[in-house]
N, C-alpha and C positions, 0 to 999 in steps of 0.2 A: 895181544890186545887187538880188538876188532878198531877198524874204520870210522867207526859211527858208534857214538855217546847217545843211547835211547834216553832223554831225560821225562819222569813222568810230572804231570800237572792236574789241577784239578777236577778234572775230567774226564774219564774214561778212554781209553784211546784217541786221545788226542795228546800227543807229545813233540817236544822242544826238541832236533837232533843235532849234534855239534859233532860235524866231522873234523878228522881227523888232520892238519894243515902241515907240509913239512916245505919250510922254508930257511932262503937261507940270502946272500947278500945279491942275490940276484932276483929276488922276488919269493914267491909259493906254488906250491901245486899243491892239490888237494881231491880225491873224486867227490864228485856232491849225491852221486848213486851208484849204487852194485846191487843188484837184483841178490846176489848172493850174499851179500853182507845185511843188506837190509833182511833179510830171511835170516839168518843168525841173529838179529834182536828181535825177533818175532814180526816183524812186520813185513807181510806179504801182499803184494801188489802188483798188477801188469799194470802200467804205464803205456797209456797208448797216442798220448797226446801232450806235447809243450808250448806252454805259451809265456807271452813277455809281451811289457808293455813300459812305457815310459812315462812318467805324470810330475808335474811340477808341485812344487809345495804348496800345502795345502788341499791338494786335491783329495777326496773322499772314494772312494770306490766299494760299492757293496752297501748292502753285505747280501750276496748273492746264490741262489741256491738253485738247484734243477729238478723239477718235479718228478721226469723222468729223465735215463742217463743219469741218475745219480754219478756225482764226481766224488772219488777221492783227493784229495792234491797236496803234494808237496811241494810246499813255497818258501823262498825265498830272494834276499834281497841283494841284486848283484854290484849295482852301485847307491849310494847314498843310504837313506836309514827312512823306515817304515816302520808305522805301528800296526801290526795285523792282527786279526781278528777272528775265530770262529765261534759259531753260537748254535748251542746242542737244541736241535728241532726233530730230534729222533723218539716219535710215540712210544711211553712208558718209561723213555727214562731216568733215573733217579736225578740227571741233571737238565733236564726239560728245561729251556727257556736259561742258560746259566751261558757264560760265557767265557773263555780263555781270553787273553791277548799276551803278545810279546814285541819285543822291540827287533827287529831284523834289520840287519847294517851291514855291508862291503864291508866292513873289518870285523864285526863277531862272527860272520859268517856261518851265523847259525841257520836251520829250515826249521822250518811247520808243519807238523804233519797230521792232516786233517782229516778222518774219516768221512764216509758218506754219509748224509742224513745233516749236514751243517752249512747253518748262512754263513759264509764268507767273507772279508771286506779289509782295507788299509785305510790308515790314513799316511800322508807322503807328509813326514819332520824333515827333510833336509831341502833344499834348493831346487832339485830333481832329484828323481830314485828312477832306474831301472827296476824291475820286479820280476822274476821266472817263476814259472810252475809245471810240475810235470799233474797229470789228471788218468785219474785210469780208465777214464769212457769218454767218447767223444762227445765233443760241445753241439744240443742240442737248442736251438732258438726259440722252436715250437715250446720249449719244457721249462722254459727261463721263468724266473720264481726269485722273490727277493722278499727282504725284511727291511724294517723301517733303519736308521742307522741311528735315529739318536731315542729310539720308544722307551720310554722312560720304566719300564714295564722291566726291562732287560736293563738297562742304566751303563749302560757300555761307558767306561771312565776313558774315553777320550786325552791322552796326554795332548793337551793343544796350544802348552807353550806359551807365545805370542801370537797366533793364531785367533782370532773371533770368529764364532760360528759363521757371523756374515762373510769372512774370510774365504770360508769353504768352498771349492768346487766339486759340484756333483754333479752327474749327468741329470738331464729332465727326469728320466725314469727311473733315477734312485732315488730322487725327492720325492716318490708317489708310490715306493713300495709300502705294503701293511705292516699293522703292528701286529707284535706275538698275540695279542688277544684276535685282532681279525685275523688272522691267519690262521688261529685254532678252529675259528669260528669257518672259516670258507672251506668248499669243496676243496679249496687247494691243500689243505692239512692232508685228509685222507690218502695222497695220493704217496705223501714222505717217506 
């Protein structure tokens, strides 16, 4: 039995993986990548860049994309529980504008594994969450590109709890990304 559980979901290469955990009354170990395991469930990727952030409940992040430097990334969540998100912006495809989400938590210990061509984004359910990601091109500033987080167009089901929208924190610059229809509409589409 391989490392890593490839589970499929509704959208084309974008899949839930649930590695492998072997634990015992001392705690767990676990790898969360192997170049060579992940190539045994079809999924190939150089990884060239990690990143990790930390945000309070509530906090909104995304949903984020890069015009150029397209990212891959596989994410997940090392302390507390997130709802994450990707939304297929990949010209022609049969899932255009559709979107996955999963719940990621420090005990399912599950990732996300996101291809390129997709907006991005969490929402943070627990108190604080920790969040990692491994990216397989570097983060470009110049190429930064975002979608709206709540465009009704897309209808992203929000798990929010006890949470109210007014609750939410979002950066300035994620409350003034476009919707999927202006985004189709601007020069920035072409560029996806």
């Amino acid at each position: 039995m391989g490392k890593f559980k490839k589970i499929e979901t509704s959208i084309d290469d974008v899949y839930i993986i649930e590695p492998t955990v072997f634990g015992d009354n001392r705690g767990y170990f676990m790898e969360t990548y192997s170049k060579n395991d992940f190539e045994e469930i079809g999924l190939n990727y150089n990884f060239v860049q990690d990143n990790q952030s930390k945000s309070k409940k509530g906090v909104l992040r995304g949903l984020h994309f890069q015009k150029e430097n397209t990212q891959a990334k596989l994410v997940r969540c090392i302390k507390g529980s997130v709802f994450d998100v990707a939304v297929d912006l990949r010209p022609g495809s049969l899932t255009y504008g559709k979107w996955e989400g999963v719940i990621l938590t420090e005990d399912n210990k599950k990732m996300f594994m996101i291809p390129k061509g997709f907006a991005h984004g969490f929402l943070v359910l627990s108190d604080e969450a920790e969040f990692a990601y491994k990216c397989d091109d570097i983060y470009n500033h110049e190429a930064e590109g975002g979608l709206q987080w709540n465009d009704p167009d897309v209808n992203i089901e929000w798990p929010m709890g006890d949470l109210k929208q007014e609750d939410l924190l979002t950066s300035e610059k994620d409350s003034k990304w476009p919707t999927l229809k202006e985004l189709k509409e601007s020069d920035l589409f072409k560029n996806l």
